[in-house]
C-alpha positions as CSV (number, residue, x, y, z in Angstrom):
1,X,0.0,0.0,0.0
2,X,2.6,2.7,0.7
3,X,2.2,6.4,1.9
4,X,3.4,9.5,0.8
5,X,4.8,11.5,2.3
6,X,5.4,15.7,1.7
7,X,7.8,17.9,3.9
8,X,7.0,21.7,3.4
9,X,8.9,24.6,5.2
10,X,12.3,26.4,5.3
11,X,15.9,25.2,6.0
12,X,14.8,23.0,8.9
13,X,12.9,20.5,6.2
14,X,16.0,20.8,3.7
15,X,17.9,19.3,6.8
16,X,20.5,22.5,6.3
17,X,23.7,22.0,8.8
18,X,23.0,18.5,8.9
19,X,24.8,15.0,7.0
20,X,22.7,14.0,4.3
21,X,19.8,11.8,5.7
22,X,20.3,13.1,9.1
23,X,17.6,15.9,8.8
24,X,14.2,15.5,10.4
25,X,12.2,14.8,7.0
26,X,14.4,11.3,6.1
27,X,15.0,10.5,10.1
28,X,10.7,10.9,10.8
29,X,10.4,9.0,7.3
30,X,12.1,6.2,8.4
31,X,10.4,6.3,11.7
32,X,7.0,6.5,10.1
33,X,7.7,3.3,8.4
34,X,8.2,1.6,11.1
35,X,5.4,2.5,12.6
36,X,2.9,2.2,10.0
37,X,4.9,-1.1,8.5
38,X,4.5,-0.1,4.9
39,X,7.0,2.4,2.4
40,X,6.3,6.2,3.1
41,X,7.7,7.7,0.0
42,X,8.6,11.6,0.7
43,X,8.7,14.5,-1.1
44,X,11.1,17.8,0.4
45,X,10.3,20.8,-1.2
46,X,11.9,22.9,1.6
47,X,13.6,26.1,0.7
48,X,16.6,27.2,2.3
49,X,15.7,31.0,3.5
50,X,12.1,30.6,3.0
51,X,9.7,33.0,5.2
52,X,5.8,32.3,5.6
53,X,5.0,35.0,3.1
54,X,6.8,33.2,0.2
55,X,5.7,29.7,1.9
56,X,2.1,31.5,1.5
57,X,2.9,32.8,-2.1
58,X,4.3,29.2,-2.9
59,X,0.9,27.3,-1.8
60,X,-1.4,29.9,-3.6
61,X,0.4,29.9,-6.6
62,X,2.9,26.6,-7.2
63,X,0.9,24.0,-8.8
64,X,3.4,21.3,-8.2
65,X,3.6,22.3,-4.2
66,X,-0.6,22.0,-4.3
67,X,-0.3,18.8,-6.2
68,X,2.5,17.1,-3.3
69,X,-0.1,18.6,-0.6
70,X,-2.9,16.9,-2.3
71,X,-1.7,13.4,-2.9
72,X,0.0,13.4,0.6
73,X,-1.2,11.1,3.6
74,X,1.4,12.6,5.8
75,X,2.7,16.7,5.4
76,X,4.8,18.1,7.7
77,X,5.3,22.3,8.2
78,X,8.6,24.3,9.3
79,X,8.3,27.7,8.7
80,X,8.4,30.8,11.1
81,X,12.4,30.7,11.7
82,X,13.5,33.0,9.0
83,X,10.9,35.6,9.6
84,X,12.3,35.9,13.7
85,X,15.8,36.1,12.0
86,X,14.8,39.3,9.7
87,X,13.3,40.9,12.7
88,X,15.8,40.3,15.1
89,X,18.9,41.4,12.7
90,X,16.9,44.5,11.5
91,X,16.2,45.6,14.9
92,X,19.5,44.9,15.8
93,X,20.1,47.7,13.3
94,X,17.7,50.0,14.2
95,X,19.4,50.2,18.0
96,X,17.0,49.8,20.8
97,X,13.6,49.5,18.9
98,X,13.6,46.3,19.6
99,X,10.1,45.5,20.9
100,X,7.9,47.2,17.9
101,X,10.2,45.8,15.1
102,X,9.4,42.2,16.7
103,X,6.2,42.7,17.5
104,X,5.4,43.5,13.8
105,X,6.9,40.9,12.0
106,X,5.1,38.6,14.9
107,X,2.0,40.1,13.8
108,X,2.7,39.7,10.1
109,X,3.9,36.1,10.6
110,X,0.9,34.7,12.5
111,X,-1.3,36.4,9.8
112,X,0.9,34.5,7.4
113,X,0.7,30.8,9.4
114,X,-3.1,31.5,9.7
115,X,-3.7,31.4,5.4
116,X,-0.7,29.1,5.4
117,X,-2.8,26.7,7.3
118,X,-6.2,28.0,5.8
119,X,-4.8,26.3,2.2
120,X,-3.5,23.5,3.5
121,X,-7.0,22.5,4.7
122,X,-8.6,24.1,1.7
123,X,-6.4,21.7,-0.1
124,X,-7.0,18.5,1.8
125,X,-11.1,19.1,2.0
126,X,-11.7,16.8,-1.2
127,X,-9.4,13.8,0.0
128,X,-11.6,11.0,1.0
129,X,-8.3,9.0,2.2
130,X,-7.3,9.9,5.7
131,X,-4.3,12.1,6.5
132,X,-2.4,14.6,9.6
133,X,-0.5,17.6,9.4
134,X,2.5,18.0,11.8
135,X,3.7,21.3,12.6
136,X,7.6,21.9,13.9
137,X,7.4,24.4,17.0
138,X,10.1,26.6,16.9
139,X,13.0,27.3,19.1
140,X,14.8,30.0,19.6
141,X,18.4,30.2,18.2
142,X,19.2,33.8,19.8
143,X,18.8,33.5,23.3
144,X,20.9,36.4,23.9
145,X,18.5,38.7,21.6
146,X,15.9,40.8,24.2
147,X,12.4,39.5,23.2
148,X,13.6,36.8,20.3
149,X,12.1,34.4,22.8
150,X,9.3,35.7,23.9
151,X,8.7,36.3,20.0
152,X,9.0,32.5,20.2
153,X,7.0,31.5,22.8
154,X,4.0,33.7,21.6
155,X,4.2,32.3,17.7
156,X,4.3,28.6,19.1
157,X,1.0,29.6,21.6
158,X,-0.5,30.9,18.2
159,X,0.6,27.7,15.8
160,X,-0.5,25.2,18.8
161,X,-3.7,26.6,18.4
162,X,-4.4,24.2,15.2
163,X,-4.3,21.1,16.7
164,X,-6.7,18.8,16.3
165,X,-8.1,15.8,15.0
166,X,-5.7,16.0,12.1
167,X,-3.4,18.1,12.9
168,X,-0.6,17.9,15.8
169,X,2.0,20.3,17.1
170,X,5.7,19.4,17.8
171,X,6.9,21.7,20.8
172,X,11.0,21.5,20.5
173,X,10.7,24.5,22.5
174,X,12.4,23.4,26.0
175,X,14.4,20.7,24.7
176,X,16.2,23.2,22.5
177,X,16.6,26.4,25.5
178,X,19.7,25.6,27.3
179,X,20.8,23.0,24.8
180,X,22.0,25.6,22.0
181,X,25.4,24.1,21.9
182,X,24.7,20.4,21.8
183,X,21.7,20.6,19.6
184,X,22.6,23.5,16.7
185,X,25.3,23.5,14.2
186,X,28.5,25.2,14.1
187,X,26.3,28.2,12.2
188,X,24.6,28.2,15.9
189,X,21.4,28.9,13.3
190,X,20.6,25.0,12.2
191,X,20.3,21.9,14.0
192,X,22.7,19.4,13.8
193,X,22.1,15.7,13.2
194,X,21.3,15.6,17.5
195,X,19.2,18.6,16.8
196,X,17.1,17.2,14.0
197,X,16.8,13.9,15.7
198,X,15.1,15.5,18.3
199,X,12.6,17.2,16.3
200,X,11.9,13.6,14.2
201,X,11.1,11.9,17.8
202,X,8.8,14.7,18.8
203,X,6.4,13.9,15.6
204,X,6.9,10.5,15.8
205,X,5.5,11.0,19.3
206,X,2.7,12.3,18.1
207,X,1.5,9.2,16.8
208,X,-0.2,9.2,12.9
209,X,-3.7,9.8,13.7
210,X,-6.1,7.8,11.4
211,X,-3.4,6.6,9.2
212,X,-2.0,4.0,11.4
């Protein structure tokens, strides 16, 4: 029978600072096989640098991304991380208005995860086959940046908000804070093959709903 797999999101899905096949998307494959005891095929269409504007642009208006969301049983969503980064480095720049800069692009990016979210379902309403969404939580890779976590902590209150039947949310959140240095890259950005593990057994823990 066989599943298919489709991982959407930003540098976290390409696996980026990781050996290949040590990212999250082929680590959770693997582990959703073994769980569901047939092939999940998967398809990565992460983008290196993407922000949930473009990821919103890219699902309104790619036909081949729609298509991958449509005929998957299993879709996974990181996205979020690129759009703290551009806030925090341009309010780095701005020197001291720290706090509004953030709290726009927060604003902006939950707006963004709300129609990112909106299409996905839009796009799954016709299946008649059952499938889940998993979400990666993010963490927060600048600890030392006043209000980058709190920026965190509010967008993960926001994306942990679509849970449900369907859809389940991966909190990485606390296993990340403190753990910077044995869980990221050299880049201090990225996960490392530790890192990525860690986020691959947090949605494996959240079991495959209807599928399995």
């Amino acid at each position: 029978m066989g599943y298919q797999y489709t991982a959407i999101g930003d540098s976290l899905t390409t696996g980026f600072g990781a050996l290949p096949g040590n990212g999250f998307v082929p680590v959770y494959r693997r582990m959703a096989e073994g769980r569901l005891r047939t092939t999940v095929a998967s398809t990565n269409l992460g983008v290196n640098g993407m922000t949930t504007s473009e990821l919103e642009q890219r699902l309104r208006g790619n036909s081949m991304m729609r298509e991958a969301v449509r005929e998957a049983d299993i879709i996974t969503v990181s996205i979020g991380g690129n759009d703290l980064i551009h806030a925090a480095k341009s309010a780095a720049r701005q020197q001291g208005n720290l706090s509004a800069e953030l709290r726009r692009s927060l604003q902006e990016c939950k707006q963004n995860f709300s129609a990112i979210m909106n299409i996905l379902i839009q796009l799954k309403a016709r299946t008649r086959r059952p499938f889940i969404i998993r979400i990666v939580g993010l963490y927060n890779p600048y600890p030392q940046v006043v209000g980058a976590t709190e920026w965190v902590r509010q967008f993960n209150q926001y994306a942990v908000q679509y849970s449900s039947r369907v859809c389940g949310f991966a909190s990485i959140y606390s296993e990340f804070a403190g753990n910077e240095r044995g869980l990221l890259s050299i880049d201090h950005l990225h996960p490392n093959g530790r890192g990525y593990r860690v986020i691959a057994e947090k949605l494996d823990a959240l079991g495959y709903g209807g599928l399995a």
